[in-house]
PDB file of N, CA, C and O in Angstrom:
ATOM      1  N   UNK A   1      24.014  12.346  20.882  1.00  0.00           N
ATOM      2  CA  UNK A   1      24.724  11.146  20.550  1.00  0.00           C
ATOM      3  C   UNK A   1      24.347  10.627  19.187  1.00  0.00           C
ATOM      4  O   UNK A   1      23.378  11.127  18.614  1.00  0.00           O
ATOM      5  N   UNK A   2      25.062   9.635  18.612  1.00  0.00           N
ATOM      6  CA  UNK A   2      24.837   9.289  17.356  1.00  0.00           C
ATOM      7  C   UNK A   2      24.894   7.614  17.404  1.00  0.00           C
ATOM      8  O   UNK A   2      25.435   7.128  18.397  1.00  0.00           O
ATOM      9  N   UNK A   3      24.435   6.829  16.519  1.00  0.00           N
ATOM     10  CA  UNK A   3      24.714   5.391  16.494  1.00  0.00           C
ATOM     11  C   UNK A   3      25.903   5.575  15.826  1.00  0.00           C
ATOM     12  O   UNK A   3      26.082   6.206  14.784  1.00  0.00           O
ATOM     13  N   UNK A   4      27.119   4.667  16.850  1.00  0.00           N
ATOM     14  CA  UNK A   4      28.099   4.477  16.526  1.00  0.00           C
ATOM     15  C   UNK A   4      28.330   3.978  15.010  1.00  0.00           C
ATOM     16  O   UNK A   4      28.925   4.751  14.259  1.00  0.00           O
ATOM     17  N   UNK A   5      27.899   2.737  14.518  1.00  0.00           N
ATOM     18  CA  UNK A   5      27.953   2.703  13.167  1.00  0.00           C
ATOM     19  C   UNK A   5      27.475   1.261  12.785  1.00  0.00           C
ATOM     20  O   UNK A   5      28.099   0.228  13.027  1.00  0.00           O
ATOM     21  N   UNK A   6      26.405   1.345  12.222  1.00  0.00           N
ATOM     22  CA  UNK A   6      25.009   0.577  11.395  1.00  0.00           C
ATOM     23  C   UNK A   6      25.710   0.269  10.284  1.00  0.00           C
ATOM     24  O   UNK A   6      26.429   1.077   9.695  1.00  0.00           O
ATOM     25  N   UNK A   7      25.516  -1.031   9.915  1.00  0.00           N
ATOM     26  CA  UNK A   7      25.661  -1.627   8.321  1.00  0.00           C
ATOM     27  C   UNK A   7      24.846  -3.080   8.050  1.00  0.00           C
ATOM     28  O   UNK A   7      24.834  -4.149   8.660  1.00  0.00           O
ATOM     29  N   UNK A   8      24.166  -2.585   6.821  1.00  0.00           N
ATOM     30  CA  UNK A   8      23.337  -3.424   6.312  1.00  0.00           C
ATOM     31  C   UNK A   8      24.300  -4.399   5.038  1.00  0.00           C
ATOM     32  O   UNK A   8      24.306  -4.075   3.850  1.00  0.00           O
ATOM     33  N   UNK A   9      24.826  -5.234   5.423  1.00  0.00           N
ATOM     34  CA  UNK A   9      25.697  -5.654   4.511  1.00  0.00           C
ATOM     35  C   UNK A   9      24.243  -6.390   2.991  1.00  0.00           C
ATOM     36  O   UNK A   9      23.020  -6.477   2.880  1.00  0.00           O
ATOM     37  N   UNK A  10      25.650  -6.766   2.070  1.00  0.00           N
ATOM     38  CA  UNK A  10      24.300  -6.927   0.525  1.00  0.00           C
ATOM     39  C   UNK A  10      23.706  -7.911   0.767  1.00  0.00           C
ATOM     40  O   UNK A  10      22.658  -7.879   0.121  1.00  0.00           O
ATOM     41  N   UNK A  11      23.802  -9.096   1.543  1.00  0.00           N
ATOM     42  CA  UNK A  11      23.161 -10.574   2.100  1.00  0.00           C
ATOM     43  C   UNK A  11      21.735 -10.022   2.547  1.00  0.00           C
ATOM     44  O   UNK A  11      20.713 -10.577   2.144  1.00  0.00           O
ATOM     45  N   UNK A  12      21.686  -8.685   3.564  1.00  0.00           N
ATOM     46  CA  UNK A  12      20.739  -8.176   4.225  1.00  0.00           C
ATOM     47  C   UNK A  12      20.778  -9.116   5.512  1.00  0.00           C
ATOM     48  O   UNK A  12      19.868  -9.803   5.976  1.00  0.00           O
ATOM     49  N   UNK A  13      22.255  -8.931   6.016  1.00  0.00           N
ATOM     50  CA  UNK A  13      22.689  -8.863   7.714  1.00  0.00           C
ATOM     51  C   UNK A  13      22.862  -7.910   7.692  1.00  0.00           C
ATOM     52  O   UNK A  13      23.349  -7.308   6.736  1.00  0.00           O
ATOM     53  N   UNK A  14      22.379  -7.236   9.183  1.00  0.00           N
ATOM     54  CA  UNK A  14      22.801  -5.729  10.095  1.00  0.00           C
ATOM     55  C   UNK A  14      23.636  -6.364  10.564  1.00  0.00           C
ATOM     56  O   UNK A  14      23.645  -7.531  10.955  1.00  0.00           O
ATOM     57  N   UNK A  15      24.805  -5.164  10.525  1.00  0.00           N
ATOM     58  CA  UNK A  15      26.080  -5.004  11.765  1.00  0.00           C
ATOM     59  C   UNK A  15      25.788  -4.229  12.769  1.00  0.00           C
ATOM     60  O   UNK A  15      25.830  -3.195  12.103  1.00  0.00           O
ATOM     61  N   UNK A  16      25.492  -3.814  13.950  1.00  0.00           N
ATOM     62  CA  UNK A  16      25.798  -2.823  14.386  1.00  0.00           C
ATOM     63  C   UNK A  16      27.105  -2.582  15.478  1.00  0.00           C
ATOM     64  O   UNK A  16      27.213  -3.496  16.296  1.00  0.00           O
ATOM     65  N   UNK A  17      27.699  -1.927  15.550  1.00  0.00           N
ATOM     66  CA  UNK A  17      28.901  -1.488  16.504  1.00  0.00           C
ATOM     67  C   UNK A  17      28.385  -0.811  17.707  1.00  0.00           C
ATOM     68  O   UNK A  17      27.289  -0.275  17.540  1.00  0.00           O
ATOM     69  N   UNK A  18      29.030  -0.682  19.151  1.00  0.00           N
ATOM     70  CA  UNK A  18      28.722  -0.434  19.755  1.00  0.00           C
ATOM     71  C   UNK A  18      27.998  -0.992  20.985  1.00  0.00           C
ATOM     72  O   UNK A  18      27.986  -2.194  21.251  1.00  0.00           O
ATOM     73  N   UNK A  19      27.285   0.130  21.855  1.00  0.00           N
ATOM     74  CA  UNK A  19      26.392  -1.224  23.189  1.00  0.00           C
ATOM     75  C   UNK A  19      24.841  -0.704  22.715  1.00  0.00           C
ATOM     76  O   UNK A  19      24.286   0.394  22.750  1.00  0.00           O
ATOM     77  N   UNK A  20      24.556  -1.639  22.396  1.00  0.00           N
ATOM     78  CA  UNK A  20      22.976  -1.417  21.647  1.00  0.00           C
ATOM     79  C   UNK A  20      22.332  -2.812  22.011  1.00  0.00           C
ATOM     80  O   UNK A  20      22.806  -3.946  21.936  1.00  0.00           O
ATOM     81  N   UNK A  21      20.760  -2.234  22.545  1.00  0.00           N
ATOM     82  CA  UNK A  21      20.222  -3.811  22.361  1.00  0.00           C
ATOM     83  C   UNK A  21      19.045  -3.458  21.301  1.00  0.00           C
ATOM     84  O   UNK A  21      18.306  -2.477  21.210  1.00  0.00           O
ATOM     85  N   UNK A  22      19.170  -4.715  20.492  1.00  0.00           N
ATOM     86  CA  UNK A  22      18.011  -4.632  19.641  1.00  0.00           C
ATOM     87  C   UNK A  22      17.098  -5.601  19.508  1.00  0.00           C
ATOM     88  O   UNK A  22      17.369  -6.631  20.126  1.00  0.00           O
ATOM     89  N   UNK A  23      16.096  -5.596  18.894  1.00  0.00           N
ATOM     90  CA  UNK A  23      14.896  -6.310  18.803  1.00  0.00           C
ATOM     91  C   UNK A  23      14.130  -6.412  17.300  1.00  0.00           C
ATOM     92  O   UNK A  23      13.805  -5.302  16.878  1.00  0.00           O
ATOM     93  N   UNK A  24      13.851  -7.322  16.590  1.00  0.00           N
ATOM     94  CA  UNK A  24      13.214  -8.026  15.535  1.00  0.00           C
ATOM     95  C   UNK A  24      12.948  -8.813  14.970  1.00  0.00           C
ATOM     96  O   UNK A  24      12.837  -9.885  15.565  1.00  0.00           O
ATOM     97  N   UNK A  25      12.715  -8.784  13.678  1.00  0.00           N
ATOM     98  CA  UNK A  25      11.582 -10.214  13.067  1.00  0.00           C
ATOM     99  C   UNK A  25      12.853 -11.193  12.931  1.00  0.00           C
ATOM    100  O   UNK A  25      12.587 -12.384  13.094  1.00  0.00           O
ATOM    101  N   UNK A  26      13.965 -10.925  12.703  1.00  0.00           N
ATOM    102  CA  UNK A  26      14.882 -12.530  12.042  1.00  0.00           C
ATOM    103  C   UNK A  26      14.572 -13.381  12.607  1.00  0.00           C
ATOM    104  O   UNK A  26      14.379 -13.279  13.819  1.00  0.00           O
ATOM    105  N   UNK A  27      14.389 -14.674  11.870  1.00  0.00           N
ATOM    106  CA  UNK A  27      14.934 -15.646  12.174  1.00  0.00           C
ATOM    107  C   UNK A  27      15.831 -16.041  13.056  1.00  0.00           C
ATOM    108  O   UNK A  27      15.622 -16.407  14.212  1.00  0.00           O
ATOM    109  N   UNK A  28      17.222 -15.930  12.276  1.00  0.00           N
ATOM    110  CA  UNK A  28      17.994 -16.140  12.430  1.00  0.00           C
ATOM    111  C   UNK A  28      19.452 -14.832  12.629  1.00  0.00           C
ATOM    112  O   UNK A  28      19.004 -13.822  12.086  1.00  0.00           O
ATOM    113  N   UNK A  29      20.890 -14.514  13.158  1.00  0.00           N
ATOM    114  CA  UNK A  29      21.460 -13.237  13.030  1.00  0.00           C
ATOM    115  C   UNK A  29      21.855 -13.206  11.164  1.00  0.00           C
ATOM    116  O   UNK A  29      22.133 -12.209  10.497  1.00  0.00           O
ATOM    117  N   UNK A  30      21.760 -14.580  10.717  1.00  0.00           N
ATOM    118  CA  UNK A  30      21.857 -14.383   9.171  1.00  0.00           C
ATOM    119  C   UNK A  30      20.992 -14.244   8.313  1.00  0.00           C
ATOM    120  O   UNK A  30      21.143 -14.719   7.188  1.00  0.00           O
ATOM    121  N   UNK A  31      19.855 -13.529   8.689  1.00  0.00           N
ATOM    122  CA  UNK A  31      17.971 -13.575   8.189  1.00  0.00           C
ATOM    123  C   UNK A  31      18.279 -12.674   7.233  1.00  0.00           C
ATOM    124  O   UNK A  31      18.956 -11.718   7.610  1.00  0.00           O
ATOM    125  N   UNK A  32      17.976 -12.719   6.136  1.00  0.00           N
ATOM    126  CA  UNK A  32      18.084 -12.206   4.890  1.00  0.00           C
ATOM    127  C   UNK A  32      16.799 -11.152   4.390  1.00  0.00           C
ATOM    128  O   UNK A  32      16.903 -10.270   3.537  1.00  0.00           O
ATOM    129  N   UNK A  33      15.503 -11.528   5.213  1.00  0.00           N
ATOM    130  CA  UNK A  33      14.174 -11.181   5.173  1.00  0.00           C
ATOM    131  C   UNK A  33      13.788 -10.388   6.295  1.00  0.00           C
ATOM    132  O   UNK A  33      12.639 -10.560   6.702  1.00  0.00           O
ATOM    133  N   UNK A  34      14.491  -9.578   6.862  1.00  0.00           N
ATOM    134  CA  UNK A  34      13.794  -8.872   8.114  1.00  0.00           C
ATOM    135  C   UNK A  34      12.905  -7.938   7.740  1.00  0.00           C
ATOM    136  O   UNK A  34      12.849  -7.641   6.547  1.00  0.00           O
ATOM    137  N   UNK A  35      12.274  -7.470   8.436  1.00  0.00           N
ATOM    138  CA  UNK A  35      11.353  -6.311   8.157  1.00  0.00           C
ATOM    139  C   UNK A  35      11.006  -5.331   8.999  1.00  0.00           C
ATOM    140  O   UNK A  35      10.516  -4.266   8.623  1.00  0.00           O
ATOM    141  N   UNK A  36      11.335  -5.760  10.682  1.00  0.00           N
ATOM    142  CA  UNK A  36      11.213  -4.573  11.947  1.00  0.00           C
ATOM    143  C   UNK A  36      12.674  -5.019  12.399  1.00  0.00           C
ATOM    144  O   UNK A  36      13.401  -5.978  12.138  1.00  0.00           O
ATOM    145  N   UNK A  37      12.770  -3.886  13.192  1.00  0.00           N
ATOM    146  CA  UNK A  37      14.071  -3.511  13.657  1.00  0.00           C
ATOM    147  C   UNK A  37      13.848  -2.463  14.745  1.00  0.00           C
ATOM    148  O   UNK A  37      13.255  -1.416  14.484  1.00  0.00           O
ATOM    149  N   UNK A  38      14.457  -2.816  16.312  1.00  0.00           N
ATOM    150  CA  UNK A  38      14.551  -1.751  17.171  1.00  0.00           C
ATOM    151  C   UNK A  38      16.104  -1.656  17.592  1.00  0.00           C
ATOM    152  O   UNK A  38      16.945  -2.545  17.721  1.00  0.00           O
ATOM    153  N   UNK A  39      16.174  -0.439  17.737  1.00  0.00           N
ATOM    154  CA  UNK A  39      18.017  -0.231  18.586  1.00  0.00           C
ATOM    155  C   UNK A  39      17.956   0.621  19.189  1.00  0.00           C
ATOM    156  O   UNK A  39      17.572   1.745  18.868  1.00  0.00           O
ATOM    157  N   UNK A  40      18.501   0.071  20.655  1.00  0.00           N
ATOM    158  CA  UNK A  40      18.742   0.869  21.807  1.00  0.00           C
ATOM    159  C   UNK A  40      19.597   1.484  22.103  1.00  0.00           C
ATOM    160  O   UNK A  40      19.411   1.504  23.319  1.00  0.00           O
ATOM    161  N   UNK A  41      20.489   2.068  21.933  1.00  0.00           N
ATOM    162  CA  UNK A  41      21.628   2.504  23.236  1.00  0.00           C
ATOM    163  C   UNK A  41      21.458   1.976  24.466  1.00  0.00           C
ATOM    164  O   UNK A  41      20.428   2.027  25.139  1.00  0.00           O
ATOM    165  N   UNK A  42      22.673   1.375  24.800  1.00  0.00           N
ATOM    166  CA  UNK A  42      22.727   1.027  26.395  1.00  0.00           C
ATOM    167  C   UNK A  42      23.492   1.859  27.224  1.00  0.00           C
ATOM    168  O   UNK A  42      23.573   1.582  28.420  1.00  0.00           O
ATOM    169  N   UNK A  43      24.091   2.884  26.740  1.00  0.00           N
ATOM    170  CA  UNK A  43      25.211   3.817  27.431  1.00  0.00           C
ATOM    171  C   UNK A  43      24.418   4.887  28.639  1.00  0.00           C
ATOM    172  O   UNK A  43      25.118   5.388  29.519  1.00  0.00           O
ATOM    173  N   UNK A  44      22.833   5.188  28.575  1.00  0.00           N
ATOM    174  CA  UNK A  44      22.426   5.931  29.536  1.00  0.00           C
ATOM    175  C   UNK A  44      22.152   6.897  28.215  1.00  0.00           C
ATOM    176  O   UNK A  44      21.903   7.988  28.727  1.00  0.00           O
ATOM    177  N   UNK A  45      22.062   7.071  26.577  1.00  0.00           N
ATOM    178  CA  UNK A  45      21.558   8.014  25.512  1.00  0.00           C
ATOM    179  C   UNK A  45      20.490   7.797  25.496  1.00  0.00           C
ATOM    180  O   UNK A  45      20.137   6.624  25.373  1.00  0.00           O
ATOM    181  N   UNK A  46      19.704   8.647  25.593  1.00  0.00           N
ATOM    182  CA  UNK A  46      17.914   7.954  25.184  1.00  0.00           C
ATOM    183  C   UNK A  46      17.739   8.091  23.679  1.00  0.00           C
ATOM    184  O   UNK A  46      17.130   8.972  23.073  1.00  0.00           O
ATOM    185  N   UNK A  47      18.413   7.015  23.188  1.00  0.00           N
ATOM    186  CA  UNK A  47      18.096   7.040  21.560  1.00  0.00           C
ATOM    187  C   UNK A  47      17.989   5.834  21.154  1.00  0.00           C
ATOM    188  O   UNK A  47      18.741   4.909  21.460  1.00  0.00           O
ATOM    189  N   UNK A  48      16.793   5.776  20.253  1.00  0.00           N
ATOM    190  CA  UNK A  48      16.100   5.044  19.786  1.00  0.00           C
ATOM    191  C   UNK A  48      15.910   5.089  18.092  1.00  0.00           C
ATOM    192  O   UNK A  48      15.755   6.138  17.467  1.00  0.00           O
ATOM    193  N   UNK A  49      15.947   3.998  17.601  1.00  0.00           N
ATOM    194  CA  UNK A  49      14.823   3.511  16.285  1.00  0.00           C
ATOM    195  C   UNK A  49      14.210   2.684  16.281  1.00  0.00           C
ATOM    196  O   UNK A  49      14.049   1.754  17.071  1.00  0.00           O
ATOM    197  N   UNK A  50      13.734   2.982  15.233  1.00  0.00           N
ATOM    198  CA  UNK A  50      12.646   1.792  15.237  1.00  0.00           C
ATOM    199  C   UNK A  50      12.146   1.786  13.571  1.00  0.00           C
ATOM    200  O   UNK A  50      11.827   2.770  12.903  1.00  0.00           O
ATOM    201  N   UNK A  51      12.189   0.313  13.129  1.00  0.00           N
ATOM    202  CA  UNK A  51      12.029   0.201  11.729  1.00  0.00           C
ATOM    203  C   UNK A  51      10.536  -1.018  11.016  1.00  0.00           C
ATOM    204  O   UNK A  51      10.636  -2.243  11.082  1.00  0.00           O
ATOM    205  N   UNK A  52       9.956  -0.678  10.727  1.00  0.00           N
ATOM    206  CA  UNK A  52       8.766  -1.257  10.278  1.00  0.00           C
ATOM    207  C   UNK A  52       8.129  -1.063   9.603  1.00  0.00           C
ATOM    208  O   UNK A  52       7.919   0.114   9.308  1.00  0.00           O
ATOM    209  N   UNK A  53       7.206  -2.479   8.732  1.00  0.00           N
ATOM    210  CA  UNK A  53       6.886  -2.410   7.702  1.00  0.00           C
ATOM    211  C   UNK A  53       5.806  -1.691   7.684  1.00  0.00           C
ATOM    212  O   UNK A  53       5.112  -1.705   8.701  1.00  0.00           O
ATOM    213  N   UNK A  54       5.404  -0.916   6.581  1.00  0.00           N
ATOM    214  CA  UNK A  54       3.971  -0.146   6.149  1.00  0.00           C
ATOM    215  C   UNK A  54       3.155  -0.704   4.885  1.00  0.00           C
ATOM    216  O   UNK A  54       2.002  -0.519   4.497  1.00  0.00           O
ATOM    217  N   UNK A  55       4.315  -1.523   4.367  1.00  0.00           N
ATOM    218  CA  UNK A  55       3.584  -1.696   2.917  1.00  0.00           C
ATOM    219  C   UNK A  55       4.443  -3.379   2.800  1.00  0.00           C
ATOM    220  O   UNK A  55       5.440  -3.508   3.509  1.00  0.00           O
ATOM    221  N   UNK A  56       4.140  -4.231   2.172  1.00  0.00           N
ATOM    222  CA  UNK A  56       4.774  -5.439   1.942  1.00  0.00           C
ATOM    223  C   UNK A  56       5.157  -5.484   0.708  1.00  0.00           C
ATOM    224  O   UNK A  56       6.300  -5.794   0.374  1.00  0.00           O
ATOM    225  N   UNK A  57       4.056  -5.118  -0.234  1.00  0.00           N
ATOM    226  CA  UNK A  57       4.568  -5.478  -1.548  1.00  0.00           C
ATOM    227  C   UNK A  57       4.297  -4.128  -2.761  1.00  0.00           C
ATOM    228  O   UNK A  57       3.179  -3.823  -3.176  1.00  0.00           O
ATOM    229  N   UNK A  58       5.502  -3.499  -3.147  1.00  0.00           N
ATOM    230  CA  UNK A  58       6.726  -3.583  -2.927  1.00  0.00           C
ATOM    231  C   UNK A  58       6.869  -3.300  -1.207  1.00  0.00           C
ATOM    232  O   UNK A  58       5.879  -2.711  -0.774  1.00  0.00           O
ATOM    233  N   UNK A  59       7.908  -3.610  -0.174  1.00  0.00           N
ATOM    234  CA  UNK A  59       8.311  -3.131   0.836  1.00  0.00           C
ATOM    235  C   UNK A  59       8.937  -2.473   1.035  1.00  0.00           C
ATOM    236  O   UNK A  59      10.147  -2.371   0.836  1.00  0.00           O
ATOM    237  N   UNK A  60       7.727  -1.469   1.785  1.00  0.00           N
ATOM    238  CA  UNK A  60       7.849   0.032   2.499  1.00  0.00           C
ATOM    239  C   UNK A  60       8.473   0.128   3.913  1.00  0.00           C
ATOM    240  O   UNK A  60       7.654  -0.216   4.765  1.00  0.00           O
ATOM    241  N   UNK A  61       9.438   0.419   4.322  1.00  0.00           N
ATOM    242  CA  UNK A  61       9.454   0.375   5.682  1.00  0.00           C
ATOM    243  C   UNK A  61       9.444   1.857   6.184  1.00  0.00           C
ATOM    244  O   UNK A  61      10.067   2.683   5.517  1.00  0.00           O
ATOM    245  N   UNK A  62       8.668   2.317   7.505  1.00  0.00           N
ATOM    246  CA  UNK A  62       9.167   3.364   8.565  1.00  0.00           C
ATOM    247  C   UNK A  62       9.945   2.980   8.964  1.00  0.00           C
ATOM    248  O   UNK A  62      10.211   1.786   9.101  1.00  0.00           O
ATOM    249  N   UNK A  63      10.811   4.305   9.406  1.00  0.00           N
ATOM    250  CA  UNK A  63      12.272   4.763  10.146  1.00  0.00           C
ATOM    251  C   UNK A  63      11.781   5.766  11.097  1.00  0.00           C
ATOM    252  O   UNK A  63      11.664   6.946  10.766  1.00  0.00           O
ATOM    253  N   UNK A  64      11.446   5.265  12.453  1.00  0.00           N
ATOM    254  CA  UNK A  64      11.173   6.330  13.145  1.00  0.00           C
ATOM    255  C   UNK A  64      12.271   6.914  14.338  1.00  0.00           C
ATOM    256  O   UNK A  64      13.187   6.122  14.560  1.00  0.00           O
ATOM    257  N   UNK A  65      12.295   7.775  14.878  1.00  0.00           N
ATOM    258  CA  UNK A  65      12.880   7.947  16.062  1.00  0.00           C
ATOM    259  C   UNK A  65      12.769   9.280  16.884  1.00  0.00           C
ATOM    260  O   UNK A  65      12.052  10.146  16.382  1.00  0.00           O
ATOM    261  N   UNK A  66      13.239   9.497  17.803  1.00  0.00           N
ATOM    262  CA  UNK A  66      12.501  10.942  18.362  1.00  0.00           C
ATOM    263  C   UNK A  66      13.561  11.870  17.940  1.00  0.00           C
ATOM    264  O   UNK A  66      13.154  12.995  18.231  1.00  0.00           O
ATOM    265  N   UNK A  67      14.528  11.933  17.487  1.00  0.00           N
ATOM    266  CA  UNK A  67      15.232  12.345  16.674  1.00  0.00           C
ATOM    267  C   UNK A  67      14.774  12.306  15.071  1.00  0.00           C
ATOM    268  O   UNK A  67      14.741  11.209  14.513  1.00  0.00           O
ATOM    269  N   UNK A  68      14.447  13.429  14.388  1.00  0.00           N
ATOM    270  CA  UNK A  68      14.260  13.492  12.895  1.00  0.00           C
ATOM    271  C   UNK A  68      15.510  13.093  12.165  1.00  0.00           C
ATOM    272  O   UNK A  68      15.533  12.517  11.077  1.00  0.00           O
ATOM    273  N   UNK A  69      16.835  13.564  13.081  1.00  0.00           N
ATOM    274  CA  UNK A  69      18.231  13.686  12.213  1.00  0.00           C
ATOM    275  C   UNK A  69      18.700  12.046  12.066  1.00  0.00           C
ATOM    276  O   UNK A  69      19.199  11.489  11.088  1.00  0.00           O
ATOM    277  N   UNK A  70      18.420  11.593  13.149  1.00  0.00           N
ATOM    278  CA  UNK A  70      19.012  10.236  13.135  1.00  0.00           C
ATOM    279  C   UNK A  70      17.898   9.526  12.817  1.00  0.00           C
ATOM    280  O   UNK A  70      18.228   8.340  12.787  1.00  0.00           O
ATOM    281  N   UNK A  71      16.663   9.662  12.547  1.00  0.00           N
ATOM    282  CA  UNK A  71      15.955   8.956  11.886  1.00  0.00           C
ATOM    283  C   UNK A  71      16.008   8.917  10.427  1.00  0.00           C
ATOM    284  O   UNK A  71      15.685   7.939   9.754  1.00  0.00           O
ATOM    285  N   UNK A  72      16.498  10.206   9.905  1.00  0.00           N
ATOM    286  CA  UNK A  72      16.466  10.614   8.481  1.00  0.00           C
ATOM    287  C   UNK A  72      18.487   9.854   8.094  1.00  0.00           C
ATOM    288  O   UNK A  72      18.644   9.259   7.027  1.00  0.00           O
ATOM    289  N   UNK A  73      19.230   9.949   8.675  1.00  0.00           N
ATOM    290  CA  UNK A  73      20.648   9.093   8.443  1.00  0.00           C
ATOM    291  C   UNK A  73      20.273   7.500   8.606  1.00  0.00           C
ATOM    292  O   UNK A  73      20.672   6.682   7.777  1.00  0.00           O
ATOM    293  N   UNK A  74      19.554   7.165   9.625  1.00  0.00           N
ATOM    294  CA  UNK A  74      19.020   5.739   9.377  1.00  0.00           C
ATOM    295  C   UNK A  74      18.435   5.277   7.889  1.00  0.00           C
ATOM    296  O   UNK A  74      18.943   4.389   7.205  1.00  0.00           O
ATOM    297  N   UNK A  75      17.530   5.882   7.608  1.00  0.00           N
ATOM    298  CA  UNK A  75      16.688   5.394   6.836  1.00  0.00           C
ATOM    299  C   UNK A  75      17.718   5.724   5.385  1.00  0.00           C
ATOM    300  O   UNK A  75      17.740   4.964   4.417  1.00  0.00           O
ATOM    301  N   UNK A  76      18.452   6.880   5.473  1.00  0.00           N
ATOM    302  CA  UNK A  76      18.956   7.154   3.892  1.00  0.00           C
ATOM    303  C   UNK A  76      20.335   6.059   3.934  1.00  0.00           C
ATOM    304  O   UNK A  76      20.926   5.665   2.928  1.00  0.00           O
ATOM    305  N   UNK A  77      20.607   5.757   5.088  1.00  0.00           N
ATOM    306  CA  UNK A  77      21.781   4.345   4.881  1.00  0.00           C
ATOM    307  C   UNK A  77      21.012   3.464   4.395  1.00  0.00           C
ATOM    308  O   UNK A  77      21.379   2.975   3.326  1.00  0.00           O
ATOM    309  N   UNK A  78      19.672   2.957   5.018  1.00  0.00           N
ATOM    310  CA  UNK A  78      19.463   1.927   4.480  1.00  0.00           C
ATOM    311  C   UNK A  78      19.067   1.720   3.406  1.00  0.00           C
ATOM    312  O   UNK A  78      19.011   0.573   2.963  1.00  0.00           O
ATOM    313  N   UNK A  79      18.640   2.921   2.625  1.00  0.00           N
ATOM    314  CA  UNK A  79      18.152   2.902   1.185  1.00  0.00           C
ATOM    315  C   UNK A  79      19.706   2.576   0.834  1.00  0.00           C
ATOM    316  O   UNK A  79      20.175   1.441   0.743  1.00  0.00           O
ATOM    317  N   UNK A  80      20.298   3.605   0.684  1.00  0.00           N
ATOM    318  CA  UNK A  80      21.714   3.474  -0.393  1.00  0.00           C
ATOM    319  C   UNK A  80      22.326   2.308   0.203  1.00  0.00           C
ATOM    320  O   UNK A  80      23.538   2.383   0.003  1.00  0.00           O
ATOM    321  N   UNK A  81      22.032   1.285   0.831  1.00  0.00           N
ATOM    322  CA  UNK A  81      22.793   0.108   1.499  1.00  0.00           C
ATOM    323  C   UNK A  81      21.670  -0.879   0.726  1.00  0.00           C
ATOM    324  O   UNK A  81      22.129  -2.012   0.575  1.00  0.00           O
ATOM    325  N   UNK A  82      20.596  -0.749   0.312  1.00  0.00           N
ATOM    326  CA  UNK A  82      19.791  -1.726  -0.306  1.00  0.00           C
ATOM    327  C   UNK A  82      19.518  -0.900  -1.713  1.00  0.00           C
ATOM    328  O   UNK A  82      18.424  -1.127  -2.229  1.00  0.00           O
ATOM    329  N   UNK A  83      20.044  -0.336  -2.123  1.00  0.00           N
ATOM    330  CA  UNK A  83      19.198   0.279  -3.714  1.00  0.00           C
ATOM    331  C   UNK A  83      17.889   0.630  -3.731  1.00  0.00           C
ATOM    332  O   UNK A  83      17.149   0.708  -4.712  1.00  0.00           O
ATOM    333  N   UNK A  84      17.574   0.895  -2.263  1.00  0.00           N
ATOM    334  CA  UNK A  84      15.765   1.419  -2.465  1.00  0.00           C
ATOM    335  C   UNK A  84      16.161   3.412  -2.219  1.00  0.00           C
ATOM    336  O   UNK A  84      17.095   4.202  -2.353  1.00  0.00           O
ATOM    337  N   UNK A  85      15.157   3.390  -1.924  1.00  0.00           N
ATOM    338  CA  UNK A  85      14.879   5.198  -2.184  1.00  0.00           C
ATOM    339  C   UNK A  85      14.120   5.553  -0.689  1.00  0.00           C
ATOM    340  O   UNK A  85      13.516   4.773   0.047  1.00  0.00           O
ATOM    341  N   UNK A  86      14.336   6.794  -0.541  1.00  0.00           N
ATOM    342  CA  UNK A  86      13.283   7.675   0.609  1.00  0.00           C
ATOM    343  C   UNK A  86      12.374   8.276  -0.437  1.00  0.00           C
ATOM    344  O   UNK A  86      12.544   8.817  -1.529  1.00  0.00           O
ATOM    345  N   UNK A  87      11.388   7.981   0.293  1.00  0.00           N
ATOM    346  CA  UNK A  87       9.817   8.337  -0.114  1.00  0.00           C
ATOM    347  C   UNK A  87       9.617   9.298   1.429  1.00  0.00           C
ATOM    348  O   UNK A  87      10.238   9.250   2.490  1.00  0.00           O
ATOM    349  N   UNK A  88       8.313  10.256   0.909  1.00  0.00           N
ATOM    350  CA  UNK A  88       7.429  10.528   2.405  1.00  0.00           C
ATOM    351  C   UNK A  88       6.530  10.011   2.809  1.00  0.00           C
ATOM    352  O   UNK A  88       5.709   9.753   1.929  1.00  0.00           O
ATOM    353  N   UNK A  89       6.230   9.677   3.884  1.00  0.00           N
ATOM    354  CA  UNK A  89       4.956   8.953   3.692  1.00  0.00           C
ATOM    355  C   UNK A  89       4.145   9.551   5.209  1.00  0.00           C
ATOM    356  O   UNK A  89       4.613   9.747   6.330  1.00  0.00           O
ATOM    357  N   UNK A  90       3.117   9.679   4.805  1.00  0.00           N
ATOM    358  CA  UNK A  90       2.397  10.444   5.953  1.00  0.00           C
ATOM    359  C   UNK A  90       0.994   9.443   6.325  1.00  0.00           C
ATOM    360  O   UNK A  90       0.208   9.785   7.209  1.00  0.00           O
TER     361      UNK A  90
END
């Protein structure tokens, strides 16, 4: 399965589509400053991410998931959706 379809609009609100429950730091659904991020599938997919900080300043975030493929499409949306870059980080 795949996440139906993730968007980090330029404000830095997530959209997501689909039946997903998620979990993180906002504030608010218009939080401009997030920094963790979980998303579930609710359909019976066992798929998961999960997004968190490693570094604050500049901010680094992990993109993890038990999937490499959909961890690696997560994380390269959210770079090219924010003007940051994939790094490795071990």
């Amino acid at each position: 399965g795949t996440i139906m379809a993730v968007a980090v609009q330029t404000d830095g609100r997530i959209v997501i589509g689909g039946d997903f429950d998620t979990d993180g730091n906002s504030e608010t659904p218009d939080d401009r400053n997030w920094t963790e991020l979980t998303v579930i599938r609710r359909d019976g997919v066992p798929e998961r991410i999960d997004i968190d900080p490693v570094a604050e300043a500049p901010l680094l975030l992990k993109v993890v998931s038990a999937s490499d493929a959909l961890a690696f499409r997560a994380a390269t949306f959210l770079a090219q959706a924010t003007g940051g870059r994939l790094v490795e980080h071990k």
